[in-house]
Structure formats: C-alpha cells, structure tokens
C-alpha positions, 0 to 999 in steps of 0.5 A: 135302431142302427143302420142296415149291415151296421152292427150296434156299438154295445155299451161301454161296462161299467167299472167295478166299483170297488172290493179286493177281488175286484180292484186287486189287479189294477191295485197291484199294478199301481203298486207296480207302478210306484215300485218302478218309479221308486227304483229308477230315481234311486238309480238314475245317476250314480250320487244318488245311488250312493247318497241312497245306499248310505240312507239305507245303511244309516236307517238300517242302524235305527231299524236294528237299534229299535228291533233289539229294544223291542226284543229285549222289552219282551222279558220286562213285565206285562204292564211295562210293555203295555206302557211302552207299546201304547206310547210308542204306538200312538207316536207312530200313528201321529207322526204317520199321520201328520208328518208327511203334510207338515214337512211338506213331502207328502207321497204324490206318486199315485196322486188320483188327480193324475189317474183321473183319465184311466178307467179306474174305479175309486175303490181300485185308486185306494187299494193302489195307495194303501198297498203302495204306501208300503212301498218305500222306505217308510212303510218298510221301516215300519212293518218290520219294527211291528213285526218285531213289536209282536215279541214283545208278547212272547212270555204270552201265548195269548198276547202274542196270537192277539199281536199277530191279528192286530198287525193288519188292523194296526197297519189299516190304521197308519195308511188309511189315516195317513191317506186321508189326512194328505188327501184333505190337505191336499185339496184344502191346499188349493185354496190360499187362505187355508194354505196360509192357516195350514203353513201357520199350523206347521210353524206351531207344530215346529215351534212347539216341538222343540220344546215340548220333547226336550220338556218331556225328556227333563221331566221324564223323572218326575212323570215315570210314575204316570205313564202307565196312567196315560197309556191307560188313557191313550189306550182308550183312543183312536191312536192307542186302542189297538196297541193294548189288545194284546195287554188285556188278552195276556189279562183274559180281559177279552171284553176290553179287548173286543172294544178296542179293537172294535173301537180301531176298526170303527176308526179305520172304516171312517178314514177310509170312507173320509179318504174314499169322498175326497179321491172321488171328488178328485177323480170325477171333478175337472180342476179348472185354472182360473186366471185374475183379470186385473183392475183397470188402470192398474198396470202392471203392478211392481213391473211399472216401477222398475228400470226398463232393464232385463235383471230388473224385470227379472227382480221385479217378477221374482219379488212379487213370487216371494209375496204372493207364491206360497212355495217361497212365502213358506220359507219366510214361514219357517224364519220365526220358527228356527228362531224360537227353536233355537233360543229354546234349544240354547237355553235347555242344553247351556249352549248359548252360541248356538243362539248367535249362529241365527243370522248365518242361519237364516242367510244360508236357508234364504240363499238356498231358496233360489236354486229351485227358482228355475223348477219353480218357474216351471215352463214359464221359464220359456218366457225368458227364452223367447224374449232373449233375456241374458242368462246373466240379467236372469241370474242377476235378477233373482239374487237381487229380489233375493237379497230384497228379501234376505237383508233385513231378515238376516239382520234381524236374526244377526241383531236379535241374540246381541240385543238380548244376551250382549257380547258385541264383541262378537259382531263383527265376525258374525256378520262377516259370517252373515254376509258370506253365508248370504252372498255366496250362497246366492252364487252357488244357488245361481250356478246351481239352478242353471246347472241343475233342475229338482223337481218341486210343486208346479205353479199353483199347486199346493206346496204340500205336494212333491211330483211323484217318485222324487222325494227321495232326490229331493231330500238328497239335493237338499241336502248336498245344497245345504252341505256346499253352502255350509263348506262356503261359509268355513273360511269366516266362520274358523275365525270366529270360532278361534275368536270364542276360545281365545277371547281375541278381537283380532280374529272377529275383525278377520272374520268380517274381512273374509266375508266381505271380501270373498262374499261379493267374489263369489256371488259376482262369480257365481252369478257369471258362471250360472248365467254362462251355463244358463245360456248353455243350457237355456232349452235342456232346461225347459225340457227338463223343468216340464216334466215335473207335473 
C-alpha cells in the first residue's frame, strides 16, 4: 500500500530483450558512437591526419588492385572462379577471424564491459557490434571487395542473383565469427595461464606463417591441378560453403546450394548465440579485482635486494613487470618467432645476411618496449609523483631493467647467425650495430614515453585488448617509433654495409666504434632529456595515461 497523498513509484520496463526493430535505434547509436570516436582520433592532430591519409591511399591502391582482378576473374570459366572464390573466401574469414586476437588489436571500441551500466539489452549490444564492426578500415575494405566478388558471376544471370543474396549471409559470417572468437579471447585472457597458452598459440601461428606461405607460393606449380579439389573440400565447410553457391546456381545444382547455404546460416545462428552467452555474461557480471596477500616473512621480494636508491627501486619494479606482466612478457614472446622467421625467410629467398640483422633486430624491438612504460604504468605512475622520484632515476630505472633483459637476448641473437653460418669477420660491425640499436633506442624510448603517452591495455587487462578508438594511432605510433630508432641505427649500420660489398675489415671495426661511442651518448642524453621533460610533464602525464580505460 503507499502512504496517503504518495502516488505509487510504478515499476521500472523491462528492456526489450533483443530483435532488429527493437534493438535497432541503440544499435545505430552505438555505431554512431564509434563512428564518432573513429574520426576524432584520425583527426585529433595533424601527423595523424596525415599518416591516415597515406593509409588511406595506400590501402586504396590494394582495394583498386584487388577490385580489377576480381573483375577480370568474371570472363575466366565457371570452375576457375569457383576455385579462386572458395580459397580467397575461406582466407578471408580466417584471417577475420583470428587476425585481430593474434596480433593483438582486437576492436574494444563497443567493448560490453564498458556498456555494463546503460539499459541496453545484450541483443542491442550485438547489433551495436555487428553493425559497427563495418565501421573502420577493415569492414569497408571488405564490403566493397565482396561487392566487387559479385561480377565475377556476370557471364550468369543465376550466379550473380545468388552472389547478391549471399552477400549479407557471407557478411554474418565474417562479424559474427570475428566477434565471438574476440569475446572468448577476451574473457579467456583474464586468466594468466590461458593468456600464456594463447601468447604461445600466436607465436605457432607467426612461426608457421612464414613458412607455410612461402611453401605454398614455391609449390604452387606442382599443386595448381589440385586446387579445385580442395576448393571442393573447403566448399563443404563453415569457411567455404557460401562462397560456392553461386557456382552450383550457375550449374542448376540448387540442391548443393540449398546445403550450403543452410550449412553457412547454421553456422552463423551458433556464433551468434556463442558470442550472445559471452556478452551476457560480460553484461550481467561484476568484474571484481582481487589482490595477492603476500606470504609471511616474504618481504618485498626483488625490492629487498636492491640498493636504497630511487633508480634502483625503479629497476627493480620494472623487472619484475617484464616477468610477471603479460603486456611485456609477450614481447620476449615474440623474440624466438622473429628468429625462426627470419632463418626460414633467408634460406627460401638466398638472402643469408638478412639472418645476421637478428641481434639489431631484437636490440631495437626491445628498446622500443619501454616508450609505453608510462601508459603501462597507468595511474600508478602517480606513485612516482608523490614520493618525488627524479624524472631522471625514473627514466634511468627503466633502461636499466631493460638492458637486464635485452643484453643477453641480444647476444643471443648477435651470436646464433655466426655460430651457424660463420663469417666472424662481420662481428665486429654487427655488434657495434647491436649496441647502437639498443642503447639509443632506450634513449629515444626515454625521451619518448615522457614526452608522449599512446594508449595500451590497463593493468590487468588481457593484452589482447586495445582501449577503444586508438588502434589506428597506435599502429601509427608504432610505427614512427620504430622508423626513428631504425634512422639512430644508420651511422654504424652504412659501415657494415660498405664492409659486405667491399670485403674490408676496416669498415667493421668502424662500425663497432660508431656504436660504442654514439650508443652510450644517446642513451645518457636520452635518459637526461626524458627525465627534464619528465619533471616537466610529471601531472599532464598522469592525466593523460587515465583516460585510457
């Protein structure tokens, strides 16, 4: 009963559980959302305006290069094109599939967690995603290139009308398996052992990669006369069905393609409710953080058995990040797999000093890894503010629990290519190489993360997660990074290049003086600058670094 002269409260609706007409405004406002977020990164300075317009372009050239083939594969016969559209079409949904949770930008932009508190229903988050996972680069590549897969089937009226209704089905099936395959990755990723079996299934998958393609291309000869029979089998799969329909219409073999393309929905209608039980669980459930109580009489670990020195403290707590944090642990991860890359890919193509490039390579992806320290750090950084540490111990800290670390990989992968193909003669500039890769590098990273923060996975996160909106600037600062670090290592790498053509011994040595000289200058001075403009920066910092959520 309410009180007198109180009206009752009625009852909050209950939100429509799913369906497109209901769920189809907060869909389009969600893909409104992420359209919104999508533009102003691209815009929100001028370098990355510019790095997207020559994205743009160069993705373009791919799209117009795949579009002319497609459209000359129309006047080839019916079985050619079946064979060609089956393969590439199954590649598609693959790499759809798996590409985003392998290489670790997997979209967060519409990330459920995130929209938890909003009265959305989990069939109106889904919608959101699927329609929004066409929002980007990627799913506008891929519509057009379908759109252009349709005329392919122009010489038949009933192939190409079967093309057209496919188009939506064979969209179903590259959002709805990408989504859940990312959802399940995701919430897997929590947990730090199946992060661990994942990180190794993505290092099988880059070590396999390599060779697998470059086995395929130099056998391709030998197998042309059975690609139609595994098309033939791959038509008869999740992955392939829907892209031969069109083929057996052309045939009147309507039964075959009925299966199919019962066989595709079939599979789309398990992903979606896959994908549906993961974002309801991620919608309804309280994520809780649960902290370690540490042992007894344990201490404080590594922190105990360092000097009583700010940069050493600093050390200490980053080491123990590179062992115990999967966000760096995953690029030790990474190390083994370059390196059995890059054998495979000197054998096949002859070029066997690309094999002695390891120890440079793995200095400067190593050096690199610290100029997301800061945003790794995330607002713990605040720690360092409030107990007044120098900007300098700071950026000295990191380098030395880097160097830790990179040293002995480093080594390794200096050592490996001469211990198994000899010419020491070349030692000598290629560690000088090494050493300037590594050392200047740091320098630039130190000067880099104070200056400038990109937005990663928070603290404990799965490393499979990318903060929403920012893949596009990562990707973008990644790569100017890497492209600086690669300018620091011209002046001993030029030498030992002249060393290779003109046979002289001299050029090596110089090599080695160059890094060992310039290396130490521009770690020391890139440790100075950073930690000036650490001091600097110190708050702007913190703000900044908490907004990636």
């Amino acid at each position: 009963m309410a009180a007198p002269g109180v009206s009752p409260v009625p009852a909050p609706a209950p939100v429509p559980e799913s369906g497109p007409a209901a769920g189809s405004r907060p869909a389009l406002r969600l893909v409104g959302l992420k359209a919104r977020i999508l533009v102003n990164t691209m815009t929100r300075s001028t370098w990355v305006l510019v790095g997207t317009v020559l994205g743009a372009a160069y993705f373009l050239f791919l799209l117009g290069t795949v579009v002319v083939g497609l459209v000359v594969l129309g006047g080839q016969p019916a079985e050619l094109v079946r064979t060609v559209l089956v393969l590439a079409g199954s590649a598609l949904v693959t790499a759809w599939w798996l590409v985003p949770v392998l290489s670790s930008r997997a979209d967060a932009t519409l990330d459920p967690a995130r929209l938890a508190l909003f009265p959305l229903s989990t069939g109106q988050v889904q919608w959101g995603q699927a329609l929004g996972a066409l929002v980007g680069v990627p799913g506008v590549l891929t519509v057009v290139a379908l759109l252009a897969a349709t005329a392919s089937w122009r010489s038949s009226p009933a192939a190409l009308a079967a093309a057209l209704l496919c188009l939506p089905l064979a969209l179903a099936l590259l959002v709805a398996g990408s989504r859940c395959v990312t959802a399940l990755a995701v919430g897997l990723g929590r947990r730090r052992r199946v992060t661990e079996a994942l990180s190794l299934a993505a290092l099988l998958g880059l070590v396999l990669l390599g060779p697998v393609f470059s086995g395929l291309m130099s056998g391709l000869e030998q197998v042309w006369d059975r690609l139609p029979q595994w098309a033939g089998v791959l038509a008869w799969t999740p992955v392939g069905a829907v892209w031969a329909v069109p083929a057996d219409a052309a045939a009147g073999r309507w039964a075959d393609a009925g299966l199919r393309a019962g066989l595709t929905a079939l599979t789309v209608a398990a992903l979606v409710l896959a994908w549906r039980a993961v974002q309801q669980r991620a919608l309804t459930s309280v994520v809780t953080e649960r902290t370690a109580a540490g042992r007894a009489g344990s201490g404080a670990g590594l922190l105990d058995r360092v000097p009583e020195r700010a940069w050493a403290a600093v050390a200490a707590r980053c080491l123990v990040y590179w062992v115990r944090d999967p966000r760096y642990s995953g690029a030790l991860v990474v190390v083994p797999a370059i390196a059995a890359v890059v054998w495979f890919s000197s054998a096949q193509t002859g070029a066997g000093f690309l094999f002695y490039a390891l120890g440079p390579m793995f200095a400067a992806l190593l050096a690199y890894q610290i100029s997301g320290d800061v945003s790794f750090d995330n607002t713990a950084v605040c720690l360092h503010l409030l107990t007044g540490v120098r900007g300098r111990d700071d950026r000295a800290g990191r380098v030395l629990a880097l160097l830790v670390i990179a040293v002995p990989l480093s080594a390794f992968g200096l050592l490996l290519p001469f211990a198994l193909q000899g010419r020491w003669e070349l030692l000598p500039g290629l560690a000088g190489t090494t050493l300037l890769a590594l050392l200047g590098g740091a320098g630039l990273s130190s000067v880099m993360s104070a200056r400038y923060t990109y937005p990663v996975a928070a603290p404990g996160q799965s490393p499979f997660k990318t903060p929403q909106g920012f893949t596009v600037l990562n990707v973008l600062v990644q790569f100017v990074a890497l492209g600086l670090i690669v300018v620091l290592v011209l002046p001993a790498a030029v030498p030992v290049l002249v060393q290779v053509y003109t046979g002289e011994p001299a050029w090596g040595w110089a090599a080695l003086a160059v890094g060992a000289v310039l290396g130490p200058l521009l770690c020391w001075g890139g440790i100075v600058l950073g930690g000036r403009w650490y001091d600097r920066r110190a708050p702007e910092l913190l703000q900044e670094v908490a907004q990636f959520r």
